[in-house]
N, C-alpha and C positions, 0 to 999 in steps of 0.2 A: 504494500500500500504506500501512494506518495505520499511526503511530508505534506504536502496539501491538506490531501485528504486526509490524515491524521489531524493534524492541526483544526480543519474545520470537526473533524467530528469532535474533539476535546472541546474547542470554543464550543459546540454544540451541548457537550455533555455540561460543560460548566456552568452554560450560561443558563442552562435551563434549572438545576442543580438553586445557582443562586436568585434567581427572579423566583423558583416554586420558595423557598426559604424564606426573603425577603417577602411575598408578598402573604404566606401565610402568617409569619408574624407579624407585620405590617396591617393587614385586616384583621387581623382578629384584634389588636391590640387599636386600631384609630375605631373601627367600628365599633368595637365594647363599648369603647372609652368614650365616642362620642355620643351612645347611645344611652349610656348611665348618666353624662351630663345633662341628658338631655330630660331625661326621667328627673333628676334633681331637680334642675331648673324649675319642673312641672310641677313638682314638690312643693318649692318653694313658693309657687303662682299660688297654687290651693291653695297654702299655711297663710299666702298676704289674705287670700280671700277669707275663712278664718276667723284672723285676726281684723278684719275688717267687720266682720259680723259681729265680732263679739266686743268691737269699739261702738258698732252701730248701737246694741242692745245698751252699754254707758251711756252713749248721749241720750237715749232712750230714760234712762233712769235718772239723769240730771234736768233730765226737760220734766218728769216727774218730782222729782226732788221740788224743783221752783214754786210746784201746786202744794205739794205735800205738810212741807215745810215753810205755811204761810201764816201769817193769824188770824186773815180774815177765813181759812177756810177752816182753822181752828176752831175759831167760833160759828163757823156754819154747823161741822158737826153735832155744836150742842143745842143752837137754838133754832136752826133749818130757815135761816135767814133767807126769804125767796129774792131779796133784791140780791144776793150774792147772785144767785143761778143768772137775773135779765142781766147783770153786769157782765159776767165773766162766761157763763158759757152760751152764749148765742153763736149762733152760725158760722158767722166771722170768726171769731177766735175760736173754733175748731179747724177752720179751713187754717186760721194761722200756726196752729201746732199741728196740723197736719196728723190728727189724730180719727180713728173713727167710731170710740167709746171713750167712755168715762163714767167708773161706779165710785160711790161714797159708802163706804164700810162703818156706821158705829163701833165702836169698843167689844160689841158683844156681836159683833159679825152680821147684822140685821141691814140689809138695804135702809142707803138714806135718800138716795138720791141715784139716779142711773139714764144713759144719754146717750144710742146709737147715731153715728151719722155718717152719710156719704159723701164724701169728697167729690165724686165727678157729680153728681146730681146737686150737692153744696145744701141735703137737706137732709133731716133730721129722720131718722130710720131705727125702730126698736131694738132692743137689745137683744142677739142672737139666741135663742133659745138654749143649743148648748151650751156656749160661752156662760152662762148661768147652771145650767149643770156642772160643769166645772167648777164653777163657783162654791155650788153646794158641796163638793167635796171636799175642799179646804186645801186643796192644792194650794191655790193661790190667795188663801187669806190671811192671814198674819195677825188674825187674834191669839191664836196659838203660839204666837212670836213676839211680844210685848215688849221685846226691845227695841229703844228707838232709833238702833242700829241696823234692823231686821230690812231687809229686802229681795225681793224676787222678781226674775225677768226670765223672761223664755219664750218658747212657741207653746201658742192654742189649737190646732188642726180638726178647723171645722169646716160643714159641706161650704162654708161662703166662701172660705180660701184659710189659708194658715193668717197667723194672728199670733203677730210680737205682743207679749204683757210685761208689763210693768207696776208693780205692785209695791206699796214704800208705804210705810207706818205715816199718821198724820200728828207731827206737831208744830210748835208756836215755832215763830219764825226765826226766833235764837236755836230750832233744831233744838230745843227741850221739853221734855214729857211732863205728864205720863202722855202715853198713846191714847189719842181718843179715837179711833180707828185706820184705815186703810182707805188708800187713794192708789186704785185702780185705773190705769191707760191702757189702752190698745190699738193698733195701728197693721192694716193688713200688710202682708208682704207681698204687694200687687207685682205686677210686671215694671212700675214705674221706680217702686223700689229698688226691685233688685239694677235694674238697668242704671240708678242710682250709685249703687254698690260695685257695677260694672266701670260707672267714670269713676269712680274711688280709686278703685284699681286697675283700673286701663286696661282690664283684661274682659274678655268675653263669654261671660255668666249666663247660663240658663238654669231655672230653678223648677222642678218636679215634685209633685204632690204623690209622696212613695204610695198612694191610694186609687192613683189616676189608673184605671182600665189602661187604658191605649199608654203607655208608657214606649218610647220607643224603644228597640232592640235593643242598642247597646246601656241602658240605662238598668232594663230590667236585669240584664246579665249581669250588674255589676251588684243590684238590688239586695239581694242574698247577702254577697259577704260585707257590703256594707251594713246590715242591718243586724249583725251580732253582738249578742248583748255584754259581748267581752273584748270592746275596742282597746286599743291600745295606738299612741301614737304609731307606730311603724303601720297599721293595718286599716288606721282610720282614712286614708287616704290611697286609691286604687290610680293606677296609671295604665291608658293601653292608647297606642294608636290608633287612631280611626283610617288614616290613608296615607297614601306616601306625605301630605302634604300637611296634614294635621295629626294630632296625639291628643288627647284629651287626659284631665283629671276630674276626679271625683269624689266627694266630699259627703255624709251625712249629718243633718242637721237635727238633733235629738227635741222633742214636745217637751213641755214640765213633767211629765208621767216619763222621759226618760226610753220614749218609745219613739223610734224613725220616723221624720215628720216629711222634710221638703231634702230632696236630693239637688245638692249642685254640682253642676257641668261645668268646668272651664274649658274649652278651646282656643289652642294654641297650635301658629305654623310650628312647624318641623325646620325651623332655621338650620338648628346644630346640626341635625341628623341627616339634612341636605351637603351642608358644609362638609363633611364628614366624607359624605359619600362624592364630590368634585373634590375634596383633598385626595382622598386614595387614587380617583383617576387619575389625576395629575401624577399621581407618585408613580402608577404603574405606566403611564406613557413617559415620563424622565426614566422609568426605567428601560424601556423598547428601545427610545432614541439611545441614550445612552450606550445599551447592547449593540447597537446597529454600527456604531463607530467604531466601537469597542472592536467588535468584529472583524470588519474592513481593515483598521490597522491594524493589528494582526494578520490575517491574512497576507497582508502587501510584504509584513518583516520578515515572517518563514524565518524569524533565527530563536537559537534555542535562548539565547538571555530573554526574548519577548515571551515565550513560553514557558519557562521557569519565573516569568514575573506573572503571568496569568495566571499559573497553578498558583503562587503564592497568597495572590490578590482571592482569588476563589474558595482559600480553606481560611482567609483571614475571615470572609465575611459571612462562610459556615458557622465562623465561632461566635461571630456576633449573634449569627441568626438564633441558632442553638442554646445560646447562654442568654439570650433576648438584656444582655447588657448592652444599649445604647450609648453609653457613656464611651466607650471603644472606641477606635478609629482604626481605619487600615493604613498602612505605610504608604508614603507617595516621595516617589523618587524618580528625577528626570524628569523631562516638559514634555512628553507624547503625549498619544490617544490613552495609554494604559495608567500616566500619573493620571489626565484627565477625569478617567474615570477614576481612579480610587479620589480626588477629592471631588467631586460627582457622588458620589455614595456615602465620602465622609459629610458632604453637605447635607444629604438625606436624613443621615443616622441622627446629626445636628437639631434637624428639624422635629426629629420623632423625641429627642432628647429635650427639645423645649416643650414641647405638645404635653409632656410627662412633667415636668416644669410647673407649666402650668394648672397644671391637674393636682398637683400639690399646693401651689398658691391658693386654691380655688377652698382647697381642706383648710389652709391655715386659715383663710378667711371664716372661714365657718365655724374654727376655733377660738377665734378674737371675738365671733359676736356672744361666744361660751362665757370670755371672759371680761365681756360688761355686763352680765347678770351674775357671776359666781365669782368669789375669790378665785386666785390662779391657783394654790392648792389643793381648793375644793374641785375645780374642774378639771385638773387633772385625774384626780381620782374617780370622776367622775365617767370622765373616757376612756379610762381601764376597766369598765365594766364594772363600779364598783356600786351593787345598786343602792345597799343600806350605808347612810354618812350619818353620823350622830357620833360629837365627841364632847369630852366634858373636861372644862377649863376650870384650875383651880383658882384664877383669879382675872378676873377680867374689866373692862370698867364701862357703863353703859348711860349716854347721854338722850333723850326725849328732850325736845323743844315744841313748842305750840306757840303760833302767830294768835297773840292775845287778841280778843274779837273780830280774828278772821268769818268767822262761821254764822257772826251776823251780819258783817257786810255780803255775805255772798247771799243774804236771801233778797239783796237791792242789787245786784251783779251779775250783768249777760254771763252766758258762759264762759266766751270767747275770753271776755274781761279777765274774770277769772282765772281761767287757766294759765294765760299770759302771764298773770302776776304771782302766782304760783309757781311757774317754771323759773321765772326769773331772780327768785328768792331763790328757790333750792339749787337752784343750777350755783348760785355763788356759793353756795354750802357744799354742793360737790367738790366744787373746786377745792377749797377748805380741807375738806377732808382728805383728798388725793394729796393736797400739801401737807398733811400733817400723818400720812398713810397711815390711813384711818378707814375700816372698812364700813362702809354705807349699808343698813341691814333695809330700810323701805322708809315709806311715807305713808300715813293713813290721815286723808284730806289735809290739814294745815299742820299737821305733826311730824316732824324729822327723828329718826332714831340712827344711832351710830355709836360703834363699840370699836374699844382698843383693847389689844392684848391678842385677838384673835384676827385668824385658823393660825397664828405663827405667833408663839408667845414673845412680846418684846417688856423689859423693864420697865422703859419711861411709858408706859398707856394711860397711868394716870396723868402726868402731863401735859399728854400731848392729848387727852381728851377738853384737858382743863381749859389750854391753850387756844385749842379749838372754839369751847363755848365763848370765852371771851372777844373770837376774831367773827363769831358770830354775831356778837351785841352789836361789834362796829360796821359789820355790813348791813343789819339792819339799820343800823345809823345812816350809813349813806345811803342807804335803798329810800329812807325818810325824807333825807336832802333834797335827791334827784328828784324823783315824783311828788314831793309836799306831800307828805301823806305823814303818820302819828301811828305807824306799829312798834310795837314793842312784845318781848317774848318772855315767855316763863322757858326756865333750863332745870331739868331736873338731871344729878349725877349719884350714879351708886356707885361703888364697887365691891366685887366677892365675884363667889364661882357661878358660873351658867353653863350650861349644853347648848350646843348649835347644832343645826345640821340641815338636812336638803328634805325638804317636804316637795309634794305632787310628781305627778309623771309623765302631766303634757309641757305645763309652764314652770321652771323650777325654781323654785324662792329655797334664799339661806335667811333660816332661820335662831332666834334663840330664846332658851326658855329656862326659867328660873325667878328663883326667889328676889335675886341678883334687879335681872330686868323689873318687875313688877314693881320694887322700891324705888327705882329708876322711875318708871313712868309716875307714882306716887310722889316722887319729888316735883318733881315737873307741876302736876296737873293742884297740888298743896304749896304749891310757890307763889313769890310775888311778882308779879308784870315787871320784867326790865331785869328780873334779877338771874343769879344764877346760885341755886337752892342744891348742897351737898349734904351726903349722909356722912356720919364720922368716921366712918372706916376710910373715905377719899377724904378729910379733911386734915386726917392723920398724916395720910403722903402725901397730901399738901403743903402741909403747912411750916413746913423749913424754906419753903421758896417762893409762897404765894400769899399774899395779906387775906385773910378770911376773916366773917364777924359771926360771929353766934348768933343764929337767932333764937333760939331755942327751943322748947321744948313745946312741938306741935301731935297734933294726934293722928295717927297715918291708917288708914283704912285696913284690916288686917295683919298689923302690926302692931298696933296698940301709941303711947308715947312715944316719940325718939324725938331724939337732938339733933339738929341740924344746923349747918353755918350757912353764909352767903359769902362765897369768891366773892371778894373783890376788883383783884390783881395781881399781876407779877412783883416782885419784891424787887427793888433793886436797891442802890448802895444809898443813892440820894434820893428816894423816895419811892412810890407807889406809882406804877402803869394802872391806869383804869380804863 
């Protein structure tokens, strides 16, 4: 046989050898890869979708709050003041909340008052029959619930359509009791809603009545294992292509009974999985052109150094292929067709080594958003699989503050208002805290809480708690300045031991619990406006370096007498920081 023909049949053997190699790991690895991204991605879409829902169902409950927590409806419930009903609910101001019931609950659960209406006809329509069966079962009543902290929101799924509720205890408008009943909203979840929810999220919502006969094909296929009474985040959401060109995801929406209510559909192009598949074309025609030259010179050399550098080049990029270590590179030496190609290929391997790159960035990303809701030791333990987290700190220090009559200017404050002025308070208090690393445990309405010494025990936490409250007084000082406004804050500080740990399984909060925290919030909420109100166990490790006064001996809810001082300031040589 001639060198010729030996040589084209080895180019033969190799070349086919290295494109079956390269393109088996090359597909299987851009295809997976773009295909899970793309499945995430969709993931993601749901979870906004979600979390949109259950931001919709809060402002639902804050648009109740403003009724709930009024005084004039305070006093309706006792004396059934009919000029309240001509003032406040007339047609108008249902069209303006956008609502299409409203009941009034007594103390002892008895209709006081009750009000269907229709939004497109803009006129006034009874109260759905079931939606009052419901009623009667106390699902949604909160006599049973007498705190004035008590409330409830969800779906109703009745024949008129499903039906967001919102249900919230009724008191005076400082949001203080006793409960003189319930203040019932309801609002359907028409077509105009959810397409609401749709511009929220810029994504493309359809919503199903898991009751509806005619359900379409792929809805009803997904029905089943959406509707298991043993969700879990990983299974609460279904992903399947519908066509080359779309993928869908799928969500169920649970009733107050905890029963499958409305199914949502997101659709979504097939971007990635498009990209994906014109990436690998490209790859496998760079690799034909590529081969074709490859070829040719060779052929043209017929010497054995160009043949001993092609065998070389062919079992280097076996090893790549085989060992699917991208990080590799084959040798390139000399300026022909055959260095060409080996960096031809090393550019390849380059690109498949970023594409993996990237898919890494994409996890770290995912892991940074872990680590603005969790400590960073918490969440790593967290993504070892570790499911139960509860530990117990022998000494830690825990500070509660409350924006002194916040809670009754918000019953004279748009939302929007509110909110804003909320974020802008605590946002400087984050900051605070990251400067004095200090971990942030939550907010409940105008309340801050925040602990030193934990998940990582450090010495100075009483300090640098202390520190904190104080650079706290001065921000609400200047928060005062800027906007003319006259808040001022109760600080409550304990210190001793607590437990912390990771409670829920969709949304995950650090928490902590103890005798510890509870005297904590006790300080706080038995303090004076402006001040900042310690037990003596942190007045002890205070008080070599911080000027503190006694107030004395007040009576603390579950604790009986104790002695408490008021921080001052820092101590320094020529006087007092206040």
């Amino acid at each position: 046989m001639k060198l010729y023909q030996k040589t084209l049949i080895t180019i033969g053997i190799t070349l086919t050898s290295l494109f079956g190699v390269l393109y088996a790991t090359t597909s299987s690895i851009l295809v997976n890869g773009f295909t899970q991204l793309e499945k995430r991605e969709v993931r993601q879409n749901v979870q906004r979708v979600q979390n949109a829902y259950s931001n919709y169902l809060n402002e639902f409950n804050a648009l109740n709050y403003q009724w709930a927590a009024w005084d004039e409806t305070y006093a309706f419930i006792k004396n059934g003041n009919q000029d309240y009903i001509k003032r406040n609910l007339r047609p108008a101001d249902f069209q303006t909340l956008n609502i299409n019931l409203i009941l009034y609950l007594n103390s002892s659960g008895n209709l006081v008052y009750a009000r269907g209406f229709n939004l497109k006809q803009r006129q006034f329509k009874p109260v759905p029959k079931g939606f009052l069966q419901s009623l009667r079962s106390n699902k949604i009543n909160l006599r049973q619930q007498p705190n004035k902290l008590s409330r409830f929101s969800g779906i109703v799924l009745l024949p008129e359509g499903a039906l967001a509720v919102s249900a919230l205890p009724i008191l005076t408008g400082q949001g203080k009791g006793p409960v003189r009943g319930t203040l019932i909203m309801g609002r359907y979840l028409s077509s105009e809603e959810i397409k609401h929810l749709s511009q929220l999220t810029r994504l493309d919502i359809t919503a199903y009545k898991v009751t509806d006969p005619q359900l379409p094909i792929d809805v009803s296929a997904v029905k089943v294992a959406l509707s298991s009474e043993e969700q879990s985040p990983e299974n609460s959401i279904v992903v399947q292509p519908s066509s080359a060109d779309t993928i869908r995801g799928y969500t169920m929406l649970r009733d107050i009974y905890d029963r499958p209510a409305l199914l949502l559909r997101v659709d979504l192009p097939r971007d990635i999985y498009k990209q994906g598949r014109v990436s690998l074309n490209y790859f496998i025609v760079s690799l034909l052109v590529v081969g074709f030259v490859f070829t040719v010179a060779t052929l043209l050399l017929l010497r054995r150094l160009v043949l001993s550098r092609l065998a070389r080049l062919s079992n280097e990029v076996k090893v790549i292929g085989t060992t699917g270590d991208f990080s590799m590179r084959v040798a390139v030496s000399g300026a022909d067709e055959l260095s060409s190609l080996g960096s031809t290929i090393n550019w390849m391997l380059e690109a498949l080594e970023s594409f993996l790159k990237e898919l890494t960035a994409e996890r770290e990303k995912a892991d940074q958003l872990l680590l603005n809701v969790l400590p960073h030791p918490i969440a790593d333990r967290l993504k070892n699989e570790q499911r139960t987290i509860a530990d117990s700190f022998a000494e830690a220090t825990v500070l509660f503050a409350d924006i002194v009559g916040f809670t009754a200017m918000a019953s004279h404050t748009s939302p929007v208002e509110l909110v804003s002025l909320l974020n802008h308070i605590f946002s400087a208090f984050d900051r605070l805290a990251e400067l004095h690393s200090l971990e942030k445990i939550k907010t409940i309405g105008d309340a801050y809480m925040v602990v030193g010494g934990i998940p990582v025990h450090r010495e100075d936490h009483v300090e640098s708690v202390a520190q904190m409250a104080l650079d706290m007084q001065e921000a609400i000082s200047k928060f005062n300045q800027e906007n003319n406004s006259e808040f001022s804050m109760r600080i409550g500080i304990s210190t001793g031991p607590v437990v912390a740990g990771v409670i829920g399984i969709k949304k995950f909060i650090y928490d902590l619990w103890g005798d510890t925290v509870n005297i904590a919030s006790r300080m706080e909420s038995h303090g004076l406006p402006g001040c900042i109100q310690v037990t003596a166990a942190t007045y002890e490790r205070l008080k070599d370096k911080y000027e503190l006064e006694e107030r004395g001996v007040i009576n603390v809810k579950g604790k009986g007498e104790m002695t408490t001082y008021l921080l001052l300031g820092r101590k320094k040589e020529s006087g007092i920081v206040r």
